[in-house]
N, C-alpha and C positions, 0 to 999 in steps of 0.2 A: 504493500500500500504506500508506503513513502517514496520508496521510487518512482511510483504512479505520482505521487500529486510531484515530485520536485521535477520529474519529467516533463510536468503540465505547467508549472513554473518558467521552468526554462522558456518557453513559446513568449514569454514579454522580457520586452527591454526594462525592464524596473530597473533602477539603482537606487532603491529603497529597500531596506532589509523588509521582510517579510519575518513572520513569528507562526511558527510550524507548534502546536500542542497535541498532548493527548487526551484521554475520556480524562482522565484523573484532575487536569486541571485546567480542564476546557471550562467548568462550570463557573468557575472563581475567576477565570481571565475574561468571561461575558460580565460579567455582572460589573467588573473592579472597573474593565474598559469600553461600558455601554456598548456591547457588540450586539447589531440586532438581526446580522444577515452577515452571508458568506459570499463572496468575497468583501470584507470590512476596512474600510483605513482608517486607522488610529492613527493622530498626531497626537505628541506626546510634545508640553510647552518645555522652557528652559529650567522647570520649579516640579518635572515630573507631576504637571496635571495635564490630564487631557481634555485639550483642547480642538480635538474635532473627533469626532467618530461616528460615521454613517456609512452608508453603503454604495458606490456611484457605479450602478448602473446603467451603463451607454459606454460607448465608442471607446476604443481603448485609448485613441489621443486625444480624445475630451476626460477620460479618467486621468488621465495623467496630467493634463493643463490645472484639474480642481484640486487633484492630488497636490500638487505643488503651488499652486495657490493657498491652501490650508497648511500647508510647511510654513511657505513667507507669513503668514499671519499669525503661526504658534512665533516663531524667532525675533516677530517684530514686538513681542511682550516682553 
């Protein structure tokens, strides 16, 4: 299964780390990081609060313009 999703992974240019969990502490990292849907991007500000976490559904170079748009806006705190 891991090779499966890193497999799946690989298919985007991110240069954003991504955050891979299991059953065990998948429950604790929804609730701690408002994750309400998978695929999820969490920004995390410079004070470790997060500051964006939703799910952007669409195009993958509109994912990535909001993606980094919500980066510039945790850094500029």
């Amino acid at each position: 299964p891991m090779d499966q999703i890193l497999e799946f992974s690989d298919q985007f240019d991110y240069d954003f780390p991504f955050l891979f969990t299991d059953d065990s502490t998948s429950m604790k990292l929804k609730e701690d990081l408002h994750i309400i849907g998978v695929p999820n991007l969490v920004v995390i500000d410079k004070e470790f609060n997060v500051s964006y976490s939703g799910v952007f559904i669409t195009d993958k170079n509109v994912f990535i313009d909001n993606a980094y748009r919500e980066i510039e806006k945790a850094l500029e705190k």
